[in-house]
N, C-alpha and C positions, 0 to 999 in steps of 0.2 A: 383431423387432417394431418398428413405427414410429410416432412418435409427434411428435405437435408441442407444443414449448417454448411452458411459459406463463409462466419466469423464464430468465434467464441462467444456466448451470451453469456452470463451471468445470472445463476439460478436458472438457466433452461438445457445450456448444453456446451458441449466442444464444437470447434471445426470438423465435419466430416460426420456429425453425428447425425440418427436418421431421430426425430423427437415427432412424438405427437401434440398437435398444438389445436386450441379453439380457430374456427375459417374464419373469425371475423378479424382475431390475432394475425395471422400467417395472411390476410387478405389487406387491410388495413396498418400492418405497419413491418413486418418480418419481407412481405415479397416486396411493394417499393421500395425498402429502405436495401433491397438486395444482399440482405442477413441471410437470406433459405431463399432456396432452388424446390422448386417440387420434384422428387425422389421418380429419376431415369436412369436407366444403362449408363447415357451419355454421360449425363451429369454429375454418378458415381464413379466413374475415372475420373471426369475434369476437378472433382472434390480429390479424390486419393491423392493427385499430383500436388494441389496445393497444401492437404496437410499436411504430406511428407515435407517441404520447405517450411509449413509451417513450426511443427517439430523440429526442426534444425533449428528454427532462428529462438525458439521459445528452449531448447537446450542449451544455445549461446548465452543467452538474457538472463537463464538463472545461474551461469556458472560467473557472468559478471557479477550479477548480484551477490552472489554468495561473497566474491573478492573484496567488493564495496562494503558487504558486511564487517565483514575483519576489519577494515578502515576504522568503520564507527565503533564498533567495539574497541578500539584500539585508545578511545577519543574518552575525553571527561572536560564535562561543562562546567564552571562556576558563575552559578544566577545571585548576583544582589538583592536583600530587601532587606524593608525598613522593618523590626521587630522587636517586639516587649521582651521585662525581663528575661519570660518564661519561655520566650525563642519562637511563640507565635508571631507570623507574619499579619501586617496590616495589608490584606490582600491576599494573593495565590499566585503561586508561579503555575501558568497555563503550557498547552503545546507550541503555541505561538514562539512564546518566550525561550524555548527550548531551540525551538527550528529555530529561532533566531541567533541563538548562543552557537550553535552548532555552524550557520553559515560564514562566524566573524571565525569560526576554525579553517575553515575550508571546505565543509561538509552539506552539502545542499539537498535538504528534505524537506519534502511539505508538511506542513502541521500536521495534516489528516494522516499522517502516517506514524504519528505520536502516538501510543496508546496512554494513558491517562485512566486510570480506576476513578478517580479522583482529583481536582488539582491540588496543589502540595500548598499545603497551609503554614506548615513549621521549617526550622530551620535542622538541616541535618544532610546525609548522604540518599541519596533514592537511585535505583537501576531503573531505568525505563527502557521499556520496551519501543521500539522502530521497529515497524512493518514494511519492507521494504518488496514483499512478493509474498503472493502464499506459500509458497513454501519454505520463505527465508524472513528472518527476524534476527533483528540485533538487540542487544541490551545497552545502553549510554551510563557513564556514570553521572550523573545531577549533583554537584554539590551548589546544595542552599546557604548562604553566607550572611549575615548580617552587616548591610551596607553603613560603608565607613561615617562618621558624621562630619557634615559641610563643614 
């Protein structure tokens, strides 16, 4: 069944796009949730109008983001923990910990926008990567510190 996008989906398509989808899909959750229009004359203008606005405002959005990028990039953490001779941490510094460190700077990002290979076990310098759009990522400097004793 074909249908044309009246929001962006993820993993299926853009605004404005004409996508073919299963009828129980496009019947059951794309047409009530008012995601896709079934593909008319009419309803291909009334799409074109809205994704040309839509296009403006998602060329606004990334050229903030990209500014809020520099910000973070601009930015370096220092995370605490408690650690043996050998500078292994008793624990891991998470994304949590990071987004956290990052908002006592002024810098407000959700964890899930952390990327994280791995959490940071030792003590030392790490770049992490902030997802902040797709097509915009920032890198944080992380310095891991060994906290002072009480």
């Amino acid at each position: 069944m074909q249908l044309l996008l009246n929001k962006n989906i993820e993993h299926l398509g853009r605004i404005g796009e004409i996508v073919t989808v299963k009828p129980g899909y496009a019947r059951n959750y794309l047409l009530p949730m008012g995601l896709a229009v079934p593909v008319t004359k009419a309803n291909l203008a009334q799409i074109e109008k809205v994704r040309e606005r839509a296009v403006a405002e998602e060329r606004q959005r990334l050229e903030s983001m990209r500014e809020f990028a520099a910000k973070v990039e601009q930015t370096s953490v220092t995370i605490e923990g408690r650690a043996n001779d050998d500078g292994h941490l008793f624990g891991s510094v998470a994304a949590t910990q990071i987004a956290h460190a990052l908002q006592e700077k002024g810098i407000t990002v959700e964890a899930k926008t952390i990327r994280l290979d791995h959490p940071i076990k030792e003590i030392g310098v790490y770049d992490v990567v902030v997802h902040l759009h797709p097509e915009v990522d920032a890198t944080v400097k992380v310095w891991v510190v060994q906290s002072k004793p009480a």
